[in-house]
N, C-alpha and C positions, 0 to 999 in steps of 0.2 A: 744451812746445816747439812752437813754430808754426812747419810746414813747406811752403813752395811745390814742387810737382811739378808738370814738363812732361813731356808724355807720357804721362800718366795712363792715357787711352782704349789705349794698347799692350799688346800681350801682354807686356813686360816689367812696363810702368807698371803693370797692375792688380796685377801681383804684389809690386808695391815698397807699393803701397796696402794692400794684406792686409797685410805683415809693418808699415809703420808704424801702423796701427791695431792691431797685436796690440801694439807696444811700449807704446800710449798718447799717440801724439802727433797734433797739431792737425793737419792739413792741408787744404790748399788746394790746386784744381788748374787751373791754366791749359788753357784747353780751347778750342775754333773750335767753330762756331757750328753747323759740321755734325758735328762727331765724335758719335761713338754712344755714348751715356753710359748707357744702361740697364744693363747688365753690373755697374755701380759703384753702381747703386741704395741698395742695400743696404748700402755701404760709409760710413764714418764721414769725409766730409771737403764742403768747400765746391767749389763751382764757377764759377771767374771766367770769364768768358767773353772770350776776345781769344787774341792769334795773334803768334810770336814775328816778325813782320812792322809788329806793330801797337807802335811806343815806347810807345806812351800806354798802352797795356793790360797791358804788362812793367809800366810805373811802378805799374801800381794794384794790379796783385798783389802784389810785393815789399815793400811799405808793411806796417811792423811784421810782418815773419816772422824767424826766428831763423837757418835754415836754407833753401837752395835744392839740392834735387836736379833736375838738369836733364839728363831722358829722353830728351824730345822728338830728332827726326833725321828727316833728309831723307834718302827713301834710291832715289829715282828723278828722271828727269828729264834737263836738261842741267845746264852748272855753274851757272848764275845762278839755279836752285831750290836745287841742295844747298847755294850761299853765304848766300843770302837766310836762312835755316833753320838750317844748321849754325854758319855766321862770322859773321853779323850778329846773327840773334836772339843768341848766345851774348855778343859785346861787348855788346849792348844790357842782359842781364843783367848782363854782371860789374858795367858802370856803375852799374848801380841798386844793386845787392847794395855796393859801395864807400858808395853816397851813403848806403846805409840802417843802413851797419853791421852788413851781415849777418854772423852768426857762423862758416858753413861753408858754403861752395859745393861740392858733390859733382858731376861731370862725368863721365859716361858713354860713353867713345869706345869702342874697337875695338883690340882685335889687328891691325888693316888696317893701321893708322899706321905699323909694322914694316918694315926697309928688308928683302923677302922674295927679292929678286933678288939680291942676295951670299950668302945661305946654303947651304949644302945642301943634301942629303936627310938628315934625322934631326936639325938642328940645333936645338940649345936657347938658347931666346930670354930674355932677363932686361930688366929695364925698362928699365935704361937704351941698351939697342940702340938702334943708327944708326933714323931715321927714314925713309919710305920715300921715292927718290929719284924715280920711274917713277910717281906715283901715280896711281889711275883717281881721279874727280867725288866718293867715298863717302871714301876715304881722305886726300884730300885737304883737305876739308872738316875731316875730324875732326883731322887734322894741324895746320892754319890755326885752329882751334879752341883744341886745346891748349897751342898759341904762344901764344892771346890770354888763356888762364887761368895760365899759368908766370909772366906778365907782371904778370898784377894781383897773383898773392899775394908775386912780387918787388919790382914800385912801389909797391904798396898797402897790402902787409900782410895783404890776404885769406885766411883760412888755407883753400885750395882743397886738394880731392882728383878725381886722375884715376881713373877702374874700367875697366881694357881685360878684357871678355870675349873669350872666343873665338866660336864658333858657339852660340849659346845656344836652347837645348832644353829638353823642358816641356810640359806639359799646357796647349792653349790655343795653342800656339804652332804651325808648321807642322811635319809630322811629320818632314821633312828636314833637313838641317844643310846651311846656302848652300855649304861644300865640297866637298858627297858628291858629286857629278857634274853631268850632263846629264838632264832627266825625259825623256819621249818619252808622254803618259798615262799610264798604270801602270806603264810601261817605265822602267828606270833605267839608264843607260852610265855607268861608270866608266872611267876612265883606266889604262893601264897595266894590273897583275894587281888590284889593287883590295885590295893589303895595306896600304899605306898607312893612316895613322889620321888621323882626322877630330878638332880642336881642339874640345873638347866645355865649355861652361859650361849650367850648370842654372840654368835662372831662378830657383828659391829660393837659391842660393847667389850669386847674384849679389845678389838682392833681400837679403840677410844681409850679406854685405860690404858693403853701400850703409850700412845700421845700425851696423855698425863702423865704419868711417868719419865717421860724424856725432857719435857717443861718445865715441871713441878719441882722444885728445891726440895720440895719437903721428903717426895719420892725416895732420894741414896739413902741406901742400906736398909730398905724392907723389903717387906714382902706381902703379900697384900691376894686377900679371896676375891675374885671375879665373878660371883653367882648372883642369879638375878633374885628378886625378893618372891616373886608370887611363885606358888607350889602348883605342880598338874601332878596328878597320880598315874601312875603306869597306864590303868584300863583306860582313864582320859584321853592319854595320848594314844592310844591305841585307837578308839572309839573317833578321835578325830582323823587319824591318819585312812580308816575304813570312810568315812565322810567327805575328804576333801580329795583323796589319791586313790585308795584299791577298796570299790566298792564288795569285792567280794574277800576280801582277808578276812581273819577269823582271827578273835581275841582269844587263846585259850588259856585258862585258869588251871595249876598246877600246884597242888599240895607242896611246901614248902621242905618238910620231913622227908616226905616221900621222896621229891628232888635229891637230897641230901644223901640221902641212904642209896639211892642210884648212883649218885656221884663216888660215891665210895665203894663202892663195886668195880667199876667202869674202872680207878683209880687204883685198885688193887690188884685186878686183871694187867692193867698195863704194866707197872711195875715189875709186875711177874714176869712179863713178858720183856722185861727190858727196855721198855719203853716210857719214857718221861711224859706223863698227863698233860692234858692243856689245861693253861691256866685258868681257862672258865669252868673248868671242874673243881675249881679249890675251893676248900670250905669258905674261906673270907669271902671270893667274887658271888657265891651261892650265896652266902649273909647281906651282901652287900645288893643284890638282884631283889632281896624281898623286905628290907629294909627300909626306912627313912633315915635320911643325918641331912640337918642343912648345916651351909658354910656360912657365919659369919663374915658380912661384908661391910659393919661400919667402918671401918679404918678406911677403905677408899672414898668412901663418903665425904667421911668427916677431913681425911688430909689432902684430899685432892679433886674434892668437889663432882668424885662420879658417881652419875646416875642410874642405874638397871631401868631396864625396858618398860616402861607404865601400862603396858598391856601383852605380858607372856603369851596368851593363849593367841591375840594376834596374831601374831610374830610366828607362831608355830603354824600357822594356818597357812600364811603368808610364805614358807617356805615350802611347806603339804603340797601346796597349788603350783610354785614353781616348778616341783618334780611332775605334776600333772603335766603341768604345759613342756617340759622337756621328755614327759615319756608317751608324744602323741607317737601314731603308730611311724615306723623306721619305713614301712615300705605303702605306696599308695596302692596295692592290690588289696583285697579283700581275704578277711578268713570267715569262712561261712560256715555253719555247721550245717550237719547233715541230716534230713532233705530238706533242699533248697524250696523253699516254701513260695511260690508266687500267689499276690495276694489279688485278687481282683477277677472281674468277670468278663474283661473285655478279650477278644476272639483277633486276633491276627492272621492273618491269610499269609501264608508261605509258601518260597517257590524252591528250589536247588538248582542251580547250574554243575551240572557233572554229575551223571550217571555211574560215575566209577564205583573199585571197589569200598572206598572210604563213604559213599551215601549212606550203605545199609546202616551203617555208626546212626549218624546224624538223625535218617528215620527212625531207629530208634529210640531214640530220646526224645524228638519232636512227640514223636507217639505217646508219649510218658505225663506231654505239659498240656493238661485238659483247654489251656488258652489258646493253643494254635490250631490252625486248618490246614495240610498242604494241597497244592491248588495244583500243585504243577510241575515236570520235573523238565530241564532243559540241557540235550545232549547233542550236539551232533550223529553220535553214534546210537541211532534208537532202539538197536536191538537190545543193550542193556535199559535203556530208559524206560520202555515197553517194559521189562519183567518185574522189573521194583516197582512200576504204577500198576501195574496186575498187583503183586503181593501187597501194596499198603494199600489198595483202594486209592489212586490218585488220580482224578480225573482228565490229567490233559496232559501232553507230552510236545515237548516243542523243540524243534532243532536249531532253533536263535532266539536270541535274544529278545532282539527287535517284536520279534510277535509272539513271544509272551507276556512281557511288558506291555505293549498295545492289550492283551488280548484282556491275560487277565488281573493286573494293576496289583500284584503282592503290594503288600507292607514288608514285610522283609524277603531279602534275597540271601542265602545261603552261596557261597563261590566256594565251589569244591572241585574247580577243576586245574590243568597244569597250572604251574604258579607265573608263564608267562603271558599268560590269561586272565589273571589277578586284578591287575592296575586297571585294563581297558574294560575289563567286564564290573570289577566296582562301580569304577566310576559313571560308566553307564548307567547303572543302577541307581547310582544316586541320584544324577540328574535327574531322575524321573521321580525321585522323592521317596526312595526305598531305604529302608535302614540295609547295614550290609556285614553278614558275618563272613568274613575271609579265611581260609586255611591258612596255615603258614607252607611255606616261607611267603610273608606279607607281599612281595613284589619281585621280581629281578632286582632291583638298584634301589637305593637310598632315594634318588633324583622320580621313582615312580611311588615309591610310598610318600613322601612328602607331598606330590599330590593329590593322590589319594586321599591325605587328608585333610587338605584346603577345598578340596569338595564336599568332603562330609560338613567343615563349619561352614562353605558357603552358603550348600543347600539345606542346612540346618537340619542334618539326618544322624543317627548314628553311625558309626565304622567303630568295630572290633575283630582283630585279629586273635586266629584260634590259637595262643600260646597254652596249648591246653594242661605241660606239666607244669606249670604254676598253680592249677587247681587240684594237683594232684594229692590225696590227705596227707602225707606224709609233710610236703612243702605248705600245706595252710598249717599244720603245727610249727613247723619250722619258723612259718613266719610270727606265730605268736609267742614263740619265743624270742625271735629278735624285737619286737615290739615291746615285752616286756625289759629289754635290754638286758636278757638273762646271759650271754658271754660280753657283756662290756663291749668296749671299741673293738669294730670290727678289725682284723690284721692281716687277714688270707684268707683266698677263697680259691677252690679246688671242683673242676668238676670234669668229671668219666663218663663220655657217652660209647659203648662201642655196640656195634652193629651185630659183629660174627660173621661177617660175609662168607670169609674162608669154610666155613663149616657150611655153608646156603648154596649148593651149586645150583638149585631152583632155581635163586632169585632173580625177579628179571634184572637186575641190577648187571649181574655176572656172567650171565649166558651170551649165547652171542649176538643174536637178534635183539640181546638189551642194546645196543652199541645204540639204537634208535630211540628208545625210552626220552620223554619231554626231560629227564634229569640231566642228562648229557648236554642239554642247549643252554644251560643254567650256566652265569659265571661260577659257580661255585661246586658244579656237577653234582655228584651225589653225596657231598659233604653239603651241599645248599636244603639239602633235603631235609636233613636230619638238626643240621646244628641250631635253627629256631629253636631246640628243646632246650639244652643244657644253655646257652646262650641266656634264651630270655628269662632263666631265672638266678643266672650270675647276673645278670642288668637287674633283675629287681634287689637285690644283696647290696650288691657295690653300687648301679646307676651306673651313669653315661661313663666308659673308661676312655682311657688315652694311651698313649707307647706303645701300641700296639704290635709285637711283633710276632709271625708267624714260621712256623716251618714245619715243611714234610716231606717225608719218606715213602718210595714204594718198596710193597713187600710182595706184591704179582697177588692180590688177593681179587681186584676187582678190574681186569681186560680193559676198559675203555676209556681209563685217563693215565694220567703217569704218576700220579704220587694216590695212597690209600690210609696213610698215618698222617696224622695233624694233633698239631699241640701249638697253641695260642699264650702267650703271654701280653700284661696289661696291666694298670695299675686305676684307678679311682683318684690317686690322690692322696690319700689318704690309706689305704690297702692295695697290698699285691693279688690279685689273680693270673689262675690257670683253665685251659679247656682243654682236653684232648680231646680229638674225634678219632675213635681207631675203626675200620673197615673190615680186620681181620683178626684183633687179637679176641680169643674166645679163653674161657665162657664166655658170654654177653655180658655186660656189665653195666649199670649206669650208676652214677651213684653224686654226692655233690656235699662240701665239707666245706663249713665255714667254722675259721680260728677268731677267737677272740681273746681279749687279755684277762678273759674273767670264763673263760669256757668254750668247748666247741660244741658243733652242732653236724651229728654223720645221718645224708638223710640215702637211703637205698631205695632207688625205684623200681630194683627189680623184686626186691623182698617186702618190699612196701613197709619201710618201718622209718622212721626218725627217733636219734637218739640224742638226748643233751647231756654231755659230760664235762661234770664240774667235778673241781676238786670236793670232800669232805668236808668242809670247813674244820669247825675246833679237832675232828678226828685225825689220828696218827695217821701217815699216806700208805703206808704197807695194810693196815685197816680201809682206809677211803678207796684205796686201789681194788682191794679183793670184792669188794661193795658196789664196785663201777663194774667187775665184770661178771658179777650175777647179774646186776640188774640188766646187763645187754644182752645176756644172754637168757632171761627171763623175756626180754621185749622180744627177740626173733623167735622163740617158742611159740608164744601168741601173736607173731604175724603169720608162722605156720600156720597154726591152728584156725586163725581166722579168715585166711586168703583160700584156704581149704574150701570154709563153709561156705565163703562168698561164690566161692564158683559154684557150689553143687547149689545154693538156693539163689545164684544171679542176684544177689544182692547188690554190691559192687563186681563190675567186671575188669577187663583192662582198661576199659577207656571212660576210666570215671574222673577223669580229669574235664576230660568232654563234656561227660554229663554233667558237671557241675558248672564249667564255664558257659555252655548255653542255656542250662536253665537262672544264672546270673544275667547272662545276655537277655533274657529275653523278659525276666523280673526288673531289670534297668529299665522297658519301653515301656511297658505295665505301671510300675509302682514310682518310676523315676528316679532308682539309686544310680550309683554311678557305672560304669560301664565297667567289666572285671579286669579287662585288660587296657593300660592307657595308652592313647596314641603315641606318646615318648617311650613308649617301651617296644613298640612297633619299628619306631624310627631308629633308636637307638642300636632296636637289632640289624638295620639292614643298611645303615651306615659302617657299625661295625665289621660286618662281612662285605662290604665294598671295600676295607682299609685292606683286610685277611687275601681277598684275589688277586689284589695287586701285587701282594707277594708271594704268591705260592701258583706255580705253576699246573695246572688241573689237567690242561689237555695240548 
């Protein structure tokens, strides 16, 4: 039996493609040129390419098939998308299915079609009810729809079937039912006391009635309700979805009247304004929000022997859990809140390798974690080493390694010195059975951090690298927003690091005695210095990229290499990425922007703020829009204000990415969580700038 399906790429359609592939039959799916077809890899059917817009692409698919189930639906927009889609594709089919002699056309409308404004509360609906009089763009279509399939299999002989689901629910599907309420984020309003019950269809049982249908003789020329038998009321389903998915959502209860009388405010304003309401402000969708209506479904019963689900609240649980286990977190770094609590009593003895200017950082935070001791500080250069063991009180100063390690046996080793010092002083370190906090940049090459960390698992020690803005707060919000998959599938990522150089004639980077500075020996010069930052938290975003291709420009901002501008292109896979590293364009800037197909995320490290901008949902977008740019412009008000206090009371300072990431380092060897930065993300970064030197010429 050869089957045409639209709507395939659906969360209903792939479920209609599982069960006609379990019965055995041929199919084919009509598909647009962008739908996302990987999901159905796997799946046993053809893929026509065209668009229920496109006649010509209808006529090629429908050519010798037995059967059309037709999924597809428009279900946003104004009317002239849901007719295009809904009324037109559909006549377009039934024509071709007439010319070709198709055997059964199966059609998939809605419960919406239902005339829902002469019922009551609690009224039971059977097929043949009045049709709806009031309809919104969704119900209307699928109304004008069904007129045009009653038609052919009355003119024609077509033996058509109608399937009206109610809310249909499922693994795959969204975890809501379109009648439970109003979302707010995690926040959910109900209507009224929220006993009311929510019209429930399971996508396998819809996906099984569609099978009956195509089998069944008795099937041509009905149309037939799809709803399961047993009832859950709104706050039920609410109550379960806080139990099994988002333990912190909030059920809120919302006067019914009240709702109403809002909506028609809201509804008047717009008008006025020349703007057409959304549909979930109509009186019917607010009726229908704090209502109950069940749909009569003996007729599939009785004429075609199907069965509703013998345990609903299962079955809803059962998909609750699937979004669990699909919303574990997106990225394996940590969001911590603030202060990093270590819990335990036991005392670590600590050393520092590199008296530089970045110690003072480190000492103080050490200073902050009542757990640790510093024992020891080891520099070559002991004139700095001696001032900072004067100021923190540290008793012993060493100018190797070798006989500190002998001398006085830390637990942990801090390596804060050039970065081509890294590889042989870790590992050092490890061998002697030291955990080892690394600055970055992790290594010179990919080929020394790799082993770097086949000695931490050899010698069964820690190793973490100081990727310290990943713990920066704006980036731990950031990532719990990606973890709640608040912008959907990731699609680009964007990220600005620049220096200022041109403005810093100071720095020793630019002067001329810098020509000497350990950054200059780096493959990567003084772009190796800097680019661990924006780098390793595009690796935590996207993970390990590829395509990697690079290129840069000099603009004479920094004397001792030949190029100062770099911009990195790359892909995931799955998403495009961007880096720039600039040397000279000022102001300073950092900043890193991830796109998604349901929102982005603008995080500023220099203003310390993250912002997530989504569209409005049911709001008009000249409304949603004006709403987006208070609220961002309310969030940099109060990063002012708070970056302010933070300096005058040293609350948070600059480098409280630091602070957070070693008081997780050092709460991992204490408590035994996991280590904040992982060794693949170490790797990752210093493979990736191995690909980056190859092609950009430094010095």
């Amino acid at each position: 039996m050869k089957i045409l399906l639209t709507g395939a790429t659906g969360f209903l359609g792939r479920h209609i493609v599982r069960k006609l592939n379990a019965e055995g039959a041929d199919v084919r799916a009509l598909v647009r040129n962008t739908s996302q077809t990987a999901h159905l890899e796997s799946s046993k059917l053809t893929f026509i390419e065209g668009n229920l817009r496109d006649r010509a692409s209808i006529e090629k698919a429908v050519k010798n098939v037995d059967v059309i189930v037709h999924a597809a639906t428009s279900k946003g927009g104004p009317w002239p998308e849901f007719y295009a889609d809904n009324v037109q594709g559909t006549a377009w089919l039934l024509e071709e299915a007439v010319k070709n002699k198709v055997k059964r056309f199966v059609f998939i409308s809605s419960v919406a079609v239902y005339d829902h404004g002469s019922v009551k509360n609690g009224a039971v609906i059977a097929e043949d009810h009045l049709k709806e009089t009031h309809p919104n763009h969704y119900s209307r279509s699928k109304k004008e729809a069904e007129a045009l399939i009653e038609q052919a299999n009355r003119e024609h002989g077509l033996a058509t079937v109608i399937i009206r689901p109610a809310c249909i629910y499922g693994p795959g599907g969204f975890w809501y039912p379109s009648r439970l309420g109003f979302s707010a984020g995690r926040n959910y309003t109900v209507l009224g006391r929220g006993t009311s019950v929510v019209p429930l269809s399971h996508v396998d049982s819809v996906a099984e009635m569609i099978w009956l249908s195509i089998v069944k003789p008795e099937a041509a020329g009905k149309s037939y309700n799809v709803v399961e038998d047993e009832a859950v009321t709104r706050i039920d389903f609410l109550r379960m979805t806080r139990e099994y998915l988002y333990p912190d959502m909030k059920a809120i209860r919302f006067p019914a009247g009240l709702a109403r009388f809002i909506a028609w405010g809201l509804r008047t304003g717009l008008k006025m304004a020349g703007m057409n309401p959304p549909s979930r402000l109509a009186p019917l969708a607010l009726r229908l929000f704090a209502m109950s209506v069940f749909y009569d479904n003996t007729r599939a019963k009785q004429d075609l022997g199907w069965e509703p689900q013998q345990d609903v609240r299962q079955t809803v649980r059962a998909m609750l859990e699937w979004h669990r286990e699909q919303n574990k977190p997106v990225s394996r770094m940590q969001t911590p809140a603030w202060p990093v609590k270590i819990r335990g009593s036991r005392t670590l003895t600590t050393t520092l390798i590199g008296g530089g200017a970045f110690a003072k950082t480190h000492l103080d935070i050490l200073k902050s974690i009542s757990q640790t001791e510093v024992l020891a500080i080891c520099d070559p250069d002991t004139e700095n080493a001696d001032k900072l063991a004067a100021a923190y009180g540290i008793p012993h100063v060493f100018v190797s390694l070798e006989a500190m390690l002998e001398s006085v046996k830390p637990d942990v080793v801090h390596v804060i010195s050039p970065a081509q010092t890294h590889a042989p002083l870790s590992i050092q370190a490890m061998r002697a059975g030291c955990h080892v906090l690394v600055e970055k940049p992790m290594a010179v090459n990919a080929r020394e951090a790799a082993q770097m960390i086949h000695t931490a698992e050899k010698e069964k020690v820690h190793l973490c690298v100081e990727h310290s803005n990943l713990y920066d707060g704006m980036m731990i919000q950031a990532r719990r927003w990606l973890n709640q998959r608040a912008v959907g599938k990731i699609i680009q990522v964007e990220s600005w690091f620049g220096t200022g150089l041109s403005k810093m004639p100071m720095s020793p980077y630019v002067k001329y005695d810098g020509k000497d500075h350990w950054v200059y020996g780096l493959p990567g010069g003084v772009y190796q210095n800097f680019i661990s930052h924006p780098l390793s938290c595009v690796l935590d975003v996207m993970g390990p990229v590829q395509n990697i291709q690079a290129r840069a420009m000099y603009h004479k901002a920094v004397p001792h290499q030949k190029t100062d501008e770099l911009r990195i292109q790359f892909d995931s896979g799955s998403a495009i990425g961007t880096l720039s590293l600039s040397l000279c364009a000022t102001p300073r800037s950092n900043f890193l922007r991830i796109y998604g197909d349901e929102g982005t995320i603008e995080i500023d490290f220099m203003s310390r703020t993250a912002f997530l901008n989504k569209e409005g949902g049911a709001l008009p977008k000249v409304i949603s829009r004006n709403l987006i740019a208070r609220k961002k412009g309310r969030i940099y008000l109060r990063a002012g204000r708070n970056n302010l206090l933070n300096l005058i009371t040293k609350k948070h300072g600059y480098f409280e990415g630091n602070e957070i990431l070693i008081r997780l380092f050092y709460k991992a060897l204490i408590e035994g969580t996991p280590l904040p930065v992982t060794h693949e993300n170490g790797l990752w970064s210093m493979e990736t700038m191995d690909e980056i030197w190859k092609q950009v010429e430094i010095r």
